[in-house]
N, C-alpha and C positions, 0 to 999 in steps of 0.2 A: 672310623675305618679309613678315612682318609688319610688323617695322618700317620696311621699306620705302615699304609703304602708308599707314603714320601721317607718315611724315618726307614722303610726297609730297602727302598732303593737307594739309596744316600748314605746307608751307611760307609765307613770305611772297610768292611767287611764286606759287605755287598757289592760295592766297586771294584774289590780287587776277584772276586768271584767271577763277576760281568766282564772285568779285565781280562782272566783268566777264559772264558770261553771265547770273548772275540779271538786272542791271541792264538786260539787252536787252530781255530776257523783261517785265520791267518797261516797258520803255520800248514794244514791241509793242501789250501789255495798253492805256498808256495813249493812243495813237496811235490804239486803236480806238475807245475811250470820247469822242476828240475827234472822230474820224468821227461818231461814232454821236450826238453833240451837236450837228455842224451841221445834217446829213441832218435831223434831228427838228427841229431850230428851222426850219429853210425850210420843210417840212413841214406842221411842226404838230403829227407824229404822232409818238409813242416808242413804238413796239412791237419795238426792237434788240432782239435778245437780246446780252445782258451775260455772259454764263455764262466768260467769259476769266477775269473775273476771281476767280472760283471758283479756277483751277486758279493766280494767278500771287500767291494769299492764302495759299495752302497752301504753297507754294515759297518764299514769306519766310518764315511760320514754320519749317519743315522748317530755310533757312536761317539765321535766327537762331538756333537749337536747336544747329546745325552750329557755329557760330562762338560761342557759351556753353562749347558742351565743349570749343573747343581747347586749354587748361589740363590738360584728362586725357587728349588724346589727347598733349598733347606730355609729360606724366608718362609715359606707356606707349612712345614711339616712342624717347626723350631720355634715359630715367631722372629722378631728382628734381634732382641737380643743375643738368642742364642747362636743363631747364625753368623756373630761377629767375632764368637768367638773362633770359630772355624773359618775364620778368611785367612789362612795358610791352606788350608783345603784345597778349600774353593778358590784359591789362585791357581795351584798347582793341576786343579782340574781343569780348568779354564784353559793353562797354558797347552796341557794335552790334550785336553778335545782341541782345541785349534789345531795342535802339530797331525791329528790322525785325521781331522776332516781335511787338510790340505793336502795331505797324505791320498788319500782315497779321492778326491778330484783329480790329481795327477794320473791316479791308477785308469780310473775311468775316460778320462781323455785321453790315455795312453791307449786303453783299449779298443776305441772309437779309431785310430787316426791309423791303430795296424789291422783292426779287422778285416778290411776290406784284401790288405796284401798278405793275412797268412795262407792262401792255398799258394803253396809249393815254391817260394820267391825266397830268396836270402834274405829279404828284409822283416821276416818272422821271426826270423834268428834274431832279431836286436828287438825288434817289442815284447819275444819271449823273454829276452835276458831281462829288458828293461821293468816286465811284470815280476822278475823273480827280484830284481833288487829292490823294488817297491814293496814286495813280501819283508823282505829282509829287513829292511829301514823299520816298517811298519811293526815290526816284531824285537827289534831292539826298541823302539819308541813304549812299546807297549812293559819291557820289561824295565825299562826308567822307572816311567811311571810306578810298576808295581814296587819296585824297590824304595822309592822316596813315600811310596802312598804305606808302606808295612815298616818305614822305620822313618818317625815323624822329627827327628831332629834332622834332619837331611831338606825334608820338605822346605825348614826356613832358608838352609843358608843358599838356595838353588836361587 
């Protein structure tokens, strides 16, 4: 049963599934922050609260964390040899869970350092813009990956 569970999260199918819902979650997140940019620029006012992006900074880490270990989990689901084969994979996941957990610590320190001055200051206006480009980045990173992860000659020459 266990190995079940490692061969069904580790698939390549299954990662691009899991890709596929972070990436919504992302795209949600940043859909709000461009709401939340017009409303204040007609406005004037930015008192949004922003707190999504809290929960969609910790779901890319968590994320990239997920996609670092697929190398031990496919060690444990695969045994050693099979998993050698798949070290174009598990590079390329590696390399993406790093870009999306560096990704989402920006986001979160980002969020940390404007919370305090979104009621009603100009300076909301740039840690809103700054959350929507972090969506952005976040969401072209995620569509890399799904493209080199659904068309595996690409994966090498990256």
């Amino acid at each position: 049963m266990k190995k079940l569970f490692f061969l069904l999260t580790i698939h390549p199918v299954s990662l691009a599934v899991w890709t596929l819902v972070v990436m919504a979650m992302v795209v949600t997140t940043g859909w709000a922050h461009f709401g939340t940019l017009s409303i204040a620029f007609e406005t004037g006012i930015f008192d949004a609260d922003v707190t999504l992006e809290e929960d969609v900074a910790v779901i890319l880490v968590a994320f990239g964390v997920f996609l670092e270990m697929r190398e031990m989990l496919a060690k444990r689901a695969y045994g050693l040899e099979i998993a050698e084969k798949q070290h174009d994979l598990n590079e390329l996941s590696e390399r993406y869970g790093a870009y999306l957990l560096i990704i989402g610590l920006i986001m979160e320190i980002n969020d940390q350092c404007f919370e305090p001055l979104l009621e009603g200051t100009f300076l909301a206006g740039i840690g809103v813009s700054s959350m929507a480009f972090f969506d952005g980045l976040a969401l072209l990173l995620g569509v890399g990956f799904l493209g080199k992860l659904l068309v595996p000659g690409r994966s090498a020459e990256a």
